[in-house]
Z-matrix of the N, CA and C atoms (Angstrom, degrees):
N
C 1 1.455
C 2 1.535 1 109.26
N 3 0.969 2 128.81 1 -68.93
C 4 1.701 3 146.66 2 -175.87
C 5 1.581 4 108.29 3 42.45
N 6 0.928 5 114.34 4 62.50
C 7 1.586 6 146.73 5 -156.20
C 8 1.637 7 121.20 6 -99.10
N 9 1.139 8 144.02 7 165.53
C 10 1.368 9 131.08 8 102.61
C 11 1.408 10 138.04 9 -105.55
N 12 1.082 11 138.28 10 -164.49
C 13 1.274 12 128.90 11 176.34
C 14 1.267 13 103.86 12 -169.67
N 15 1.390 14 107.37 13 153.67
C 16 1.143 15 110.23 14 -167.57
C 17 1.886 16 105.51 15 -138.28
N 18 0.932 17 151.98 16 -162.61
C 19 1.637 18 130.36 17 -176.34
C 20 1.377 19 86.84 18 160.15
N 21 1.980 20 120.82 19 146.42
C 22 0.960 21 140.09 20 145.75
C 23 1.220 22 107.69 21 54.03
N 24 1.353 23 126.77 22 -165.69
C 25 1.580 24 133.08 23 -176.65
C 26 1.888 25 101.15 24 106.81
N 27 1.336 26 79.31 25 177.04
C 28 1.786 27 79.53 26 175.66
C 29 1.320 28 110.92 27 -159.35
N 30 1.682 29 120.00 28 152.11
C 31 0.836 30 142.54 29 -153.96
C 32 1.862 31 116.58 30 -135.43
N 33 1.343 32 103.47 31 -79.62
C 34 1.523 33 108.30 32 164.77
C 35 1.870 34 120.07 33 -108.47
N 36 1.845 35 87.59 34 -2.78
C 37 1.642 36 110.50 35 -162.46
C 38 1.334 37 73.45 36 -162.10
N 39 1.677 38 81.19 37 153.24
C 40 1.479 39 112.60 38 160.08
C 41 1.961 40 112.50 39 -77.78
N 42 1.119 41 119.57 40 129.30
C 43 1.726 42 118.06 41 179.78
C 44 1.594 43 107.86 42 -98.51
N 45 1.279 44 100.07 43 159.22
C 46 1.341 45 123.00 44 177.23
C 47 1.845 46 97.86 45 -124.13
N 48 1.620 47 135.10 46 -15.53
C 49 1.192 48 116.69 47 157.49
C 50 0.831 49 146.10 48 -19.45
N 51 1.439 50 139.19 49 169.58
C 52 1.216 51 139.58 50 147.87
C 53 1.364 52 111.96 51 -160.54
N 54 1.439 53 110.05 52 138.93
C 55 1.931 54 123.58 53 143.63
C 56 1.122 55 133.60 54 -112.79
N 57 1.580 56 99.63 55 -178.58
C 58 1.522 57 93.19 56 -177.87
C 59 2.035 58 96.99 57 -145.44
N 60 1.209 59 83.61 58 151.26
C 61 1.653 60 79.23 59 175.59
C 62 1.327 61 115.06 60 -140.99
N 63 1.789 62 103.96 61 129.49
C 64 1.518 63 103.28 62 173.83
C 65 1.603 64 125.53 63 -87.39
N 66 1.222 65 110.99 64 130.92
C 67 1.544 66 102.11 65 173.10
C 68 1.197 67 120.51 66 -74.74
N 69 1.541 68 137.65 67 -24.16
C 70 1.280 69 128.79 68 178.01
C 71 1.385 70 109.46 69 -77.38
N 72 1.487 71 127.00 70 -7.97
C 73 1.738 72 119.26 71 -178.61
C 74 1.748 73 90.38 72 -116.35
N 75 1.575 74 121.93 73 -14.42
C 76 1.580 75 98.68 74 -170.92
C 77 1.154 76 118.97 75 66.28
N 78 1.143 77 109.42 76 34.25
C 79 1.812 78 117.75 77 179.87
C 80 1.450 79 109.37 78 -138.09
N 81 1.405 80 127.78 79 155.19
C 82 1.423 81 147.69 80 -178.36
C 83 1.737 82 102.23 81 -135.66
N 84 1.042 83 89.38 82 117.88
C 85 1.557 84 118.03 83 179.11
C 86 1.613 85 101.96 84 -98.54
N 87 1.901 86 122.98 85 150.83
C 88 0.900 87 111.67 86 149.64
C 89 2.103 88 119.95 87 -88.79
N 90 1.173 89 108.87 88 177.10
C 91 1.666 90 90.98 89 -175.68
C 92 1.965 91 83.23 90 -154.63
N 93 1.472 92 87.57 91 172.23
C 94 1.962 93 89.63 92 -164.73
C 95 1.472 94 118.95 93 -46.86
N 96 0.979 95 127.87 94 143.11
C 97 1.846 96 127.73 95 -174.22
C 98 1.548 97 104.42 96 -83.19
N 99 1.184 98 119.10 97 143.22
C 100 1.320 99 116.32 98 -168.18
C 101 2.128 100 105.30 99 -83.55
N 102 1.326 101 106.20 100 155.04
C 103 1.213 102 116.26 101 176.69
C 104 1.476 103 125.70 102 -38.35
N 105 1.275 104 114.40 103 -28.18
C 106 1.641 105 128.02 104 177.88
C 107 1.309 106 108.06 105 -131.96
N 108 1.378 107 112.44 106 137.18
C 109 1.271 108 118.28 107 177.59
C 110 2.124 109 88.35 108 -86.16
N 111 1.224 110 83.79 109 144.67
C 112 1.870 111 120.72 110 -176.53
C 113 1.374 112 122.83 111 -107.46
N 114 0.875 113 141.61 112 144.35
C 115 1.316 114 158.93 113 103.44
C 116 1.479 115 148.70 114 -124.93
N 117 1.267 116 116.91 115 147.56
C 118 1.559 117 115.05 116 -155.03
C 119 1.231 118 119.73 117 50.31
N 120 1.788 119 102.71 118 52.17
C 121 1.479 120 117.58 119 164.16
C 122 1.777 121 129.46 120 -124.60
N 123 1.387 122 132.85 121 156.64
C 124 1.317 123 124.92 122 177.85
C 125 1.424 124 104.38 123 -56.56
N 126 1.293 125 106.19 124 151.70
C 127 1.561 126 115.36 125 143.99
C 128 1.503 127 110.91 126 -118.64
N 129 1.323 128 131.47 127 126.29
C 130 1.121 129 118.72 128 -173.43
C 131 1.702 130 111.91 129 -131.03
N 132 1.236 131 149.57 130 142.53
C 133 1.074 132 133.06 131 -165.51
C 134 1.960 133 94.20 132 -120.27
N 135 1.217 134 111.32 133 135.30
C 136 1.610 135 124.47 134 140.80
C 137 1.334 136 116.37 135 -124.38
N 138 1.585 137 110.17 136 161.79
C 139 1.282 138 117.91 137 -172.43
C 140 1.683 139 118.85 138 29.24
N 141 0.961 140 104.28 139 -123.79
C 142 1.917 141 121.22 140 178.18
C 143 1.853 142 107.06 141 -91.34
N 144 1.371 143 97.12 142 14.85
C 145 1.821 144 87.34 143 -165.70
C 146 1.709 145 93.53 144 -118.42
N 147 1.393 146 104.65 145 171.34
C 148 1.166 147 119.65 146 174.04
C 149 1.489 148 109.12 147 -126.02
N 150 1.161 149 140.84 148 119.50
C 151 1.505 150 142.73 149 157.93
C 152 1.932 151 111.02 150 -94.09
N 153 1.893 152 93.77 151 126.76
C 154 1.463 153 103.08 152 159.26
C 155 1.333 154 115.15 153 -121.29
N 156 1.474 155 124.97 154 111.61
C 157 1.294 156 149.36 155 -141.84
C 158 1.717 157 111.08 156 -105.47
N 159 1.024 158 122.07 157 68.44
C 160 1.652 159 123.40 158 166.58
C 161 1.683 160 100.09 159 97.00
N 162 1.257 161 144.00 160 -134.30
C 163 1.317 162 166.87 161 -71.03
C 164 1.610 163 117.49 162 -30.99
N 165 1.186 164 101.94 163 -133.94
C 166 1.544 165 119.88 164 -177.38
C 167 1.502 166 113.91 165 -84.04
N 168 0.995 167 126.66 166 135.07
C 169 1.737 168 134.22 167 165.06
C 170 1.609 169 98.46 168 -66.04
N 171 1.803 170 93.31 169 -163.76
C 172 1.320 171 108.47 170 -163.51
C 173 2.076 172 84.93 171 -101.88
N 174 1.128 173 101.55 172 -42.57
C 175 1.456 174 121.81 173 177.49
C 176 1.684 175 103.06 174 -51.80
N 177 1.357 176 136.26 175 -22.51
C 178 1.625 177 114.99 176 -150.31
C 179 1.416 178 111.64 177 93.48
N 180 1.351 179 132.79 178 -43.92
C 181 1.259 180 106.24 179 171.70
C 182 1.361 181 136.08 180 -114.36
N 183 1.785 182 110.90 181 166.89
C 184 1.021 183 118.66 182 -159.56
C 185 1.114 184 129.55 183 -51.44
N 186 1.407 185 136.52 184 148.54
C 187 1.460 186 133.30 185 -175.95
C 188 2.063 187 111.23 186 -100.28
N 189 1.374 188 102.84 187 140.91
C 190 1.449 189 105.65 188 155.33
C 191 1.092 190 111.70 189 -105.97
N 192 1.746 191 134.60 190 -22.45
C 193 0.812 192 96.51 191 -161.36
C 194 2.025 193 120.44 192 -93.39
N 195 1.659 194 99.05 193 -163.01
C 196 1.665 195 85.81 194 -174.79
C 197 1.860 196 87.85 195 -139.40
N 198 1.231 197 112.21 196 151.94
C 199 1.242 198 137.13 197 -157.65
C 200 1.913 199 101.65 198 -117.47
N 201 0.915 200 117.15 199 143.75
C 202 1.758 201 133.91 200 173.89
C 203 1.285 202 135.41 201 -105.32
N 204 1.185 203 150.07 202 61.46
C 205 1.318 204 141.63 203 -150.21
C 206 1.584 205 113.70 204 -80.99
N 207 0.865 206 115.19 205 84.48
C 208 1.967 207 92.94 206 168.22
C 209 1.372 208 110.03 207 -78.44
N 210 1.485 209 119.47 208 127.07
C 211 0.884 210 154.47 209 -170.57
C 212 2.131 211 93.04 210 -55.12
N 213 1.069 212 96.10 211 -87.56
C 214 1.937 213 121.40 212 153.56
C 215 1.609 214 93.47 213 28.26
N 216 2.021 215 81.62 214 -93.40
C 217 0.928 216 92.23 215 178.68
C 218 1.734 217 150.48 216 -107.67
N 219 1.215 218 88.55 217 19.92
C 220 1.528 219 107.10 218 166.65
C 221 1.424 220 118.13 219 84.32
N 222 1.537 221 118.91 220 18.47
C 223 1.246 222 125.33 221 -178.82
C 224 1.677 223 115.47 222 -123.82
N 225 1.645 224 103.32 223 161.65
C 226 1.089 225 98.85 224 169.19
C 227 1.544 226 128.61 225 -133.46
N 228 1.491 227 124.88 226 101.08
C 229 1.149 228 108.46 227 -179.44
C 230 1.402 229 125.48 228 -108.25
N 231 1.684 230 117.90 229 -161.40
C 232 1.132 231 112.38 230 178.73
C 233 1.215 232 113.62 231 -111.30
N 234 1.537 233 112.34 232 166.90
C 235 1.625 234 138.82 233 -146.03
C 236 1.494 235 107.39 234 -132.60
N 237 0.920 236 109.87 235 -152.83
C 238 1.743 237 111.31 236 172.25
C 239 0.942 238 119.50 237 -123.59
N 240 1.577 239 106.22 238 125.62
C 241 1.487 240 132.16 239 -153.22
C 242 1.580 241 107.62 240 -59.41
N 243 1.164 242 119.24 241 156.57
C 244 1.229 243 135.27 242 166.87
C 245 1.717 244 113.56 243 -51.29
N 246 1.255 245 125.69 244 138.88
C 247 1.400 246 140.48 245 171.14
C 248 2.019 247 96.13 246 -38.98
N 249 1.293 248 135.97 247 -52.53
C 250 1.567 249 145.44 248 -166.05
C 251 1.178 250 109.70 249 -145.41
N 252 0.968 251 102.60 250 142.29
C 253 1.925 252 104.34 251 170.93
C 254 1.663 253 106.66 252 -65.46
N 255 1.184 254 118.64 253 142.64
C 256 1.664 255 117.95 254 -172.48
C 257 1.174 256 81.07 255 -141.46
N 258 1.464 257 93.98 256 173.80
C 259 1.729 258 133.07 257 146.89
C 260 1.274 259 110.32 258 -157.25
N 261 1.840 260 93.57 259 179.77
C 262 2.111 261 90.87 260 176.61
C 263 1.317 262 107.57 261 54.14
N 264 1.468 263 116.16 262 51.13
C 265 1.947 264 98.24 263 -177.62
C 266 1.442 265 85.30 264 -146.59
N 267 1.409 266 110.04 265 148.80
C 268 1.910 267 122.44 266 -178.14
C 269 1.657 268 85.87 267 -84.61
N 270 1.612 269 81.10 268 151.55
C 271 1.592 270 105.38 269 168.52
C 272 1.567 271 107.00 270 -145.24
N 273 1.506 272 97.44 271 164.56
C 274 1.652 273 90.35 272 -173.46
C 275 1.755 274 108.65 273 -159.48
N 276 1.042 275 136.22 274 169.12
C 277 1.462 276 149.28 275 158.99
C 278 0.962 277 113.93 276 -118.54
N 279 1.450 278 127.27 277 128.01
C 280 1.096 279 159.40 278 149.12
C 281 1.749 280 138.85 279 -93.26
């Protein structure tokens, strides 16, 4: 991958976007927008996948659920939700 990515957040709206940017071409691509627009949520990467882990809706409230990206194939679905809807919480790979 050797990637970045970037997903959701908000600005004038809450987004469901996403990019990605390569450093060896210096370019940012857009790539599929995830199922829920997000904010004040993880992005976390394993293997070839991408996980977005709880935050804010478009509505104000909190999210459980968590979203899947394969890279592959350019989609993003959903997985199994988080134990509570959170935000503001560290996440990590190991």
């Amino acid at each position: 991958m050797g990637k970045i990515y970037v997903c959701g957040g908000s600005g004038k709206t809450i987004l469901k976007s996403c990019e990605s940017y390569d450093p060896q071409t210096n370019q940012w691509s857009t790539i599929e927008s995830m199922q829920s627009k997000r904010s004040l949520f993880k992005l976390i990467a394993i293997d070839d996948s991408l996980y977005a882990l709880g935050g804010y809706s478009d509505d104000g409230g909190l999210l459980d659920s968590v979203e899947l990206y394969d890279y592959k194939s350019d989609k993003w679905l959903y997985t199994t939700s988080l134990p509570q809807k959170i935000d503001i919480f560290g996440a990590t790979v190991l």
